[in-house]
C-alpha positions in Angstrom: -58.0 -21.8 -14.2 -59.3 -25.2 -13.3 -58.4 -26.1 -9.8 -59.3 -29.8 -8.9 -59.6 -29.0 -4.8 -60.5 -32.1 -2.7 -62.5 -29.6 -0.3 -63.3 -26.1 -1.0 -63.6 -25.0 2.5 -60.2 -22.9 3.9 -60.5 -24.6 7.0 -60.1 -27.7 5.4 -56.4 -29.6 6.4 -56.6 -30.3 2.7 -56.7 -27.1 2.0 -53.3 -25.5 -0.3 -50.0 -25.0 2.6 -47.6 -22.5 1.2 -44.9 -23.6 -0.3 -47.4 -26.4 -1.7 -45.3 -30.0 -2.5 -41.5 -28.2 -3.0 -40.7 -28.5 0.6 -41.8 -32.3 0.4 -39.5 -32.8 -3.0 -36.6 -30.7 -1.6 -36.8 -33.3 1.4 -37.2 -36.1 -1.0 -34.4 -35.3 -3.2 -32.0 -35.7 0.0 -32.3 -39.4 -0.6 -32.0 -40.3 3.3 -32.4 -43.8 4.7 -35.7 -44.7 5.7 -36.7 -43.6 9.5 -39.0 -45.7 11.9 -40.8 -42.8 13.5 -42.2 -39.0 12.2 -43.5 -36.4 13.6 -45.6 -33.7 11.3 -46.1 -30.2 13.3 -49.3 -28.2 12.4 -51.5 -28.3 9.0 -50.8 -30.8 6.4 -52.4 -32.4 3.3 -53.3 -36.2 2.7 -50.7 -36.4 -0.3 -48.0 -35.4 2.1 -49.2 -37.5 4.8 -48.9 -40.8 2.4 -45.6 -40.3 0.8 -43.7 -39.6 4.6 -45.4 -42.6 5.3 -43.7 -44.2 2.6 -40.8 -43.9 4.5 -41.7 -43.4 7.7 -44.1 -46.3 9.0 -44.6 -44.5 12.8 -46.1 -41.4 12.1 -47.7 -38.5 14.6 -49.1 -35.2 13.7 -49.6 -32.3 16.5 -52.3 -29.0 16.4 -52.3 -26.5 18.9 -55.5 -25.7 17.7 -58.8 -27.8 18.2 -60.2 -26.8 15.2 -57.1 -27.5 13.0 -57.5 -30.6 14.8 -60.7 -31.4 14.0 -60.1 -30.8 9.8 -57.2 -32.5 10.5 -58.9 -35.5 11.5 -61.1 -35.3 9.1 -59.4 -35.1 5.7 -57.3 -38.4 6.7 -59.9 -40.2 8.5 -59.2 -42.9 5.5 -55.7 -42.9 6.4 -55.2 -44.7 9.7 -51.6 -45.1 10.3 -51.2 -41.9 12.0 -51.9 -40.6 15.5 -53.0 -37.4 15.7 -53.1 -34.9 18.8 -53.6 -31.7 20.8 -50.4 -30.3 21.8 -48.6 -27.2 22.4 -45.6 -26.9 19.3 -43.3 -25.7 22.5 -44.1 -28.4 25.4 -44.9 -31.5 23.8 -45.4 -34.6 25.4 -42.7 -36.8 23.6 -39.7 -38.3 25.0 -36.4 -37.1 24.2 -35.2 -38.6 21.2 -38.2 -39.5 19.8 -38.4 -39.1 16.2 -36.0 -39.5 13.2 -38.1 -36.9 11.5 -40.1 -33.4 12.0 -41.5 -32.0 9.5 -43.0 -28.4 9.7 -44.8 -26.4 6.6 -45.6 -22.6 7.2 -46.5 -23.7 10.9 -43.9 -22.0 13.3 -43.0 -18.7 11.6 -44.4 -16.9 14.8 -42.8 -15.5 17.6 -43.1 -18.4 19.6 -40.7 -20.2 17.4 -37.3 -20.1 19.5 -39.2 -22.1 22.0 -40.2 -24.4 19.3 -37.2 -25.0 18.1 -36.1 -25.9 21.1 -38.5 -28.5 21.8 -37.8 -30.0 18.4 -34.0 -30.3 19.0 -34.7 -32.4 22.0 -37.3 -34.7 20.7 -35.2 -35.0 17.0 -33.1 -38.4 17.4 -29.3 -37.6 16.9 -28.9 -38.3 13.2 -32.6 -37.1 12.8 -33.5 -34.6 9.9 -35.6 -31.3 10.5 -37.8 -30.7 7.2 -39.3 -26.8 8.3 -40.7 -24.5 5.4 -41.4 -20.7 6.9 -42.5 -17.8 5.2 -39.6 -15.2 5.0 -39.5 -11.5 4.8 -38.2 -10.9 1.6 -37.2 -7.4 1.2 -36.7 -4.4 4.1 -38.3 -2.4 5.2 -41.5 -4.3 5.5 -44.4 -2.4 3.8 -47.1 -1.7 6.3 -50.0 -3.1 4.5 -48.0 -6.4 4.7 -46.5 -5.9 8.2 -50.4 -5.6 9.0 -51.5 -8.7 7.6 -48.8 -11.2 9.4 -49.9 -9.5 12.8 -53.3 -10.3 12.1 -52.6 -13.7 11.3 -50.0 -14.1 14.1 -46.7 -14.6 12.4 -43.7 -13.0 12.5 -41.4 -13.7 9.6 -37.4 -13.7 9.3 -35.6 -11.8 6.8 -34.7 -14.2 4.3 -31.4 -13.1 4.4 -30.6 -14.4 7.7 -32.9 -16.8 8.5 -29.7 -19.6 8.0 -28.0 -17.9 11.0 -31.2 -18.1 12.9 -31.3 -21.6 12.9 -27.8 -22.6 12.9 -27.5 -20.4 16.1 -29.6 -22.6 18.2 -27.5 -25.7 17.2 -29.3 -27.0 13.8 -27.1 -27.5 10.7 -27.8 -26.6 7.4 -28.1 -30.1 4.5 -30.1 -28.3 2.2 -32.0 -24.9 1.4 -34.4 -23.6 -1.2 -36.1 -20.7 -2.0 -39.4 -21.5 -3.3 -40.9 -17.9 -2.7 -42.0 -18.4 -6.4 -44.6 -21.3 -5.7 -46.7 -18.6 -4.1 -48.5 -17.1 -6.4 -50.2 -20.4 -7.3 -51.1 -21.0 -3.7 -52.5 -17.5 -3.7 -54.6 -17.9 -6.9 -56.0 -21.6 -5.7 -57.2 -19.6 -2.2 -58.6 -17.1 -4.1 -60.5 -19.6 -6.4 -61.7 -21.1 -3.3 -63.2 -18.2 -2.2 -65.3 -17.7 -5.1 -66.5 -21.3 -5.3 -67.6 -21.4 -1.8 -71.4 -21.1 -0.4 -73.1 -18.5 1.5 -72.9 -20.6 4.4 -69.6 -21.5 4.7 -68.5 -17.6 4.0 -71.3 -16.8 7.2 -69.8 -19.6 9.3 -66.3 -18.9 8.6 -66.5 -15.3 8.3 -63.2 -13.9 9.8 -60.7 -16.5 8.4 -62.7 -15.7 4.8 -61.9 -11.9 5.4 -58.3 -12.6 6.7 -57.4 -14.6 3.7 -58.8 -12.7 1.1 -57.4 -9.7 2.1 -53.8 -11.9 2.3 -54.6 -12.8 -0.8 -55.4 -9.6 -2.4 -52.4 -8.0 -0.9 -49.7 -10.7 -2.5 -51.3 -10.7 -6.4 -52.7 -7.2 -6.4 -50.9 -5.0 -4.0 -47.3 -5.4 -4.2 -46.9 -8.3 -1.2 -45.1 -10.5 -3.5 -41.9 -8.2 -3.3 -42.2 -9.2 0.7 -43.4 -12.2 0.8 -41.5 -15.5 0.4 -41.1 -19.1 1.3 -37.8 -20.8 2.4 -37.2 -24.9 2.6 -34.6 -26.0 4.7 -33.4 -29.2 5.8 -31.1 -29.4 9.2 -30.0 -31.9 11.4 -28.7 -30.9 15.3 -25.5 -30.2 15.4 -25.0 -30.3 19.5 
C-alpha cells in the first residue's frame, strides 16, 4: 500500500483527520453561495484549507492546544491567507455573528461539546452553515476495549442513532447528513503505515501519542472496533 503522506509524523496538522475529504465533498455538494468569512475549529489539512478558501476569502482556524497549534502553523506556513489562534472551542473571542461558516472534523466529539455548540450558534451568522464531522458510537453496548480507548483519547461519542436529535435539540437544523463510517478503515491503515515509516526519534519524542494511536489503530482493523466505531457528516444551519 503506497501512501504518498506530505509528513510522516502523527503530530503533523497534515496528518489523515477521520472522515478524510467526505465531510469537505458532502459540504461541497450543497452548492451554497459563496461566504466572506470562515471559521475552521481544531486539526485540519492544507487541501482542506485551500478549497474553503476557494469560497471563503476570510478565513480563521482555532487550537486549544499549543502544540496542535504549532503543526498547525507549520504545515500552512505557505498558505498565508489565514489567521490562526489559541482559543478555547467554548469561549472564543469572536463577535456574535461572525462567520458564514464553521467547519469542525473529528474536533468536538468530547464532553465538552454542548458548550461548544453553543458558542458556535452564537458566532454562526444567521443564514450561516455548520459543516461538523464527529465520530459516532455505532452499535450498543459499547465494547470495553473501545470504551477504553475514547477515554484515553478524551472523547465521548453519540450513538449514531441519535446524534440528529442532539443537535437539532440545541436549535441547529439538519441540510444534509452522511454516514461515512466506511472511510475509516483507510484512515486507519494510512496511521498505521505512518507508524512503521517513522524514525526512532520521532517514536522516543512522541512516545505516548505513538502508543495511543496504535493501539486505536489496532483495536478498529484487528479487534472488532469497526462494529463501534463510525463517522457522521452533517451540515446544519441555526434554526433560533
Amino acid at each position: 500500500m503506497n501512501y504518498d503522506l506530505e509528513n510522516k509524523s502523527v503530530l503533523s496538522a497534515s496528518f489523515p483527520l477521520p472522515g478524510e475529504n467526505y465531510q469537505l465533498e458532502h459540504l461541497l455538494e450543497q452548492n451554497y453561495p459563496n461566504g466572506k468569512k470562515a471559521l475552521i475549529v481544531g486539526p485540519v489539512t492544507a487541501s482542506i484549507v485551500k478549497k474553503i478558501l476557494n469560497n471563503y476569502p476570510e478565513l480563521f482556524i482555532i487550537s486549544d492546544s499549543y502544540d496542535s497549534l504549532i503543526n498547525i502553523r507549520a504545515s500552512l506556513k505557505e498558505i498565508e491567507a489565514v489567521k490562526i489562534k489559541l482559543m478555547d472551542y467554548s469561549h472564543t473571542d469572536f463577535k456574535d455573528n461572525s462567520f458564514d461558516l464553521i467547519y469542525s472534523q473529528g474536533s468536538i466529539s468530547v464532553s465538552e461539546r454542548k458548550n461548544i455548540l453553543k458558542e458556535m450558534k452564537r458566532i454562526l451568522t444567521e443564514n450561516g452553515k455548520l459543516s461538523v464531522g464527529e465520530i459516532v458510537l455505532l452499535k450498543e453496548p459499547v465494547a470495553g476495549f473501545v470504551r477504553d480507548i475514547w477515554q484515553q483519547s478524551g472523547l465521548e461519542p453519540l450513538p449514531m442513532a441519535t446524534i440528529n436529535q442532539f443537535y437539532t435539540s440545541r436549535g441547529f437544523e439538519i441540510v444534509s447528513e452522511k454516514d461515512v463510517s466506511g472511510s475509516l478503515k483507510d484512515y486507519y491503515e494510512k496511521i498505521s503505515y505512518s507508524f512503521s515509516k517513522a524514525g526512532k526519534d520521532e517514536k522516543f519524542q512522541n512516545k505516548k501519542i505513538f502508543s495511543r494511536m496504535k493501539h486505536e489503530s489496532n483495536v478498529y482493523l484487528k479487534l472488532g472496533g469497526d462494529k463501534y466505531i463510525g463517522f457522521k457528516s452533517l451540515i446544519l444551519r441555526k434554526a433560533n
